[in-house]
C-alpha positions as CSV (number, residue, x, y, z in Angstrom):
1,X,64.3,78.3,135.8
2,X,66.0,78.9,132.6
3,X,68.1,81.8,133.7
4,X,69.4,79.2,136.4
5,X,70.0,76.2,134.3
6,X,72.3,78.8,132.3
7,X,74.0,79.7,135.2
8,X,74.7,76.2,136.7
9,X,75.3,74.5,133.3
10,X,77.6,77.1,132.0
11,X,81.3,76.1,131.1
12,X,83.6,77.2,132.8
13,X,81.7,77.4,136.0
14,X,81.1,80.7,137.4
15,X,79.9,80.7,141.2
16,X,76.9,82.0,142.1
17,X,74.6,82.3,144.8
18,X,70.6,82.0,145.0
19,X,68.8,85.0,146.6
20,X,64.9,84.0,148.1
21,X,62.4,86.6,148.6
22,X,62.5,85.9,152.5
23,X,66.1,87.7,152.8
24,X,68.5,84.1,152.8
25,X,71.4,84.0,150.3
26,X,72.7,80.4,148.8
27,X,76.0,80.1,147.5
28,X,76.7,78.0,144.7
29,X,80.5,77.2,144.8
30,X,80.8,74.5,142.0
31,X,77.9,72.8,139.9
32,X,77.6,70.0,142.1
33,X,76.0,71.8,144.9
34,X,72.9,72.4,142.9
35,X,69.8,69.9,141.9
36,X,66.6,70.2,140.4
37,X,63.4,68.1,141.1
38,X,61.9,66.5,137.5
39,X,59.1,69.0,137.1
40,X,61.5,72.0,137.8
41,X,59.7,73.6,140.3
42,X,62.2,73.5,143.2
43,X,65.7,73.3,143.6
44,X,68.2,71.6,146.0
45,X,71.0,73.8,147.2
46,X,73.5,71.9,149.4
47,X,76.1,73.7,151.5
48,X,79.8,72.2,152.3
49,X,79.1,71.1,155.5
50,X,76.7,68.3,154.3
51,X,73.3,69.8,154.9
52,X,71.2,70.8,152.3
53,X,67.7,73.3,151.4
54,X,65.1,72.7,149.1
55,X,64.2,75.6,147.6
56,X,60.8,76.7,145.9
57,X,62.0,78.1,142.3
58,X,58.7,80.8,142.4
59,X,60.4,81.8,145.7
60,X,63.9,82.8,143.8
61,X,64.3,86.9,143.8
62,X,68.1,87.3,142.3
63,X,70.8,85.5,140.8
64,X,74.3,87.1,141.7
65,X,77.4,86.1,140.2
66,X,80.4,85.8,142.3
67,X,84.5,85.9,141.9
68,X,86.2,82.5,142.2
69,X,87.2,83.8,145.5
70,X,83.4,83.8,146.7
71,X,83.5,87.6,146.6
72,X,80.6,89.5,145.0
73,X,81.0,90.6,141.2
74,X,77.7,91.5,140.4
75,X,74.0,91.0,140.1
76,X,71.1,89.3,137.4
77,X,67.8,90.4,138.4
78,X,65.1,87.4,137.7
């Protein structure tokens, strides 16, 4: 979780995405796209076209930073 936070809370605001152990990718354009339940255990990721996944933080394999553009830059193993 921590690893994360630092991502999402960090200023400026680097994109990222959200990697799961079943093979889906979630980008994380801006810090606004990304929630967190009170206990910390799972995570909302919402895309741009209004719908939105709740995802199980135990479940998260990688954390990979991208460019502004939304290209990849590279990788943070959990």
């Amino acid at each position: 979780m921590e690893d994360v936070q630092t991502l999402h809370q960090a200023r400026p605001f680097r994109p990222f995405a959200i990697h799961t152990a079943d093979g889906r990718t979630f980008p994380i354009p801006h810090n606004e796209f990304l929630a967190y339940d009170p206990d910390g255990a799972t995570l909302v990721a919402f895309r741009p076209n209004r719908t939105f996944s709740v995802l199980d933080l135990a479940l998260i394999t990688e954390l990979e930073l991208l460019a502004q553009n939304g290209k990849k830059k590279g990788r943070s193993r959990r």
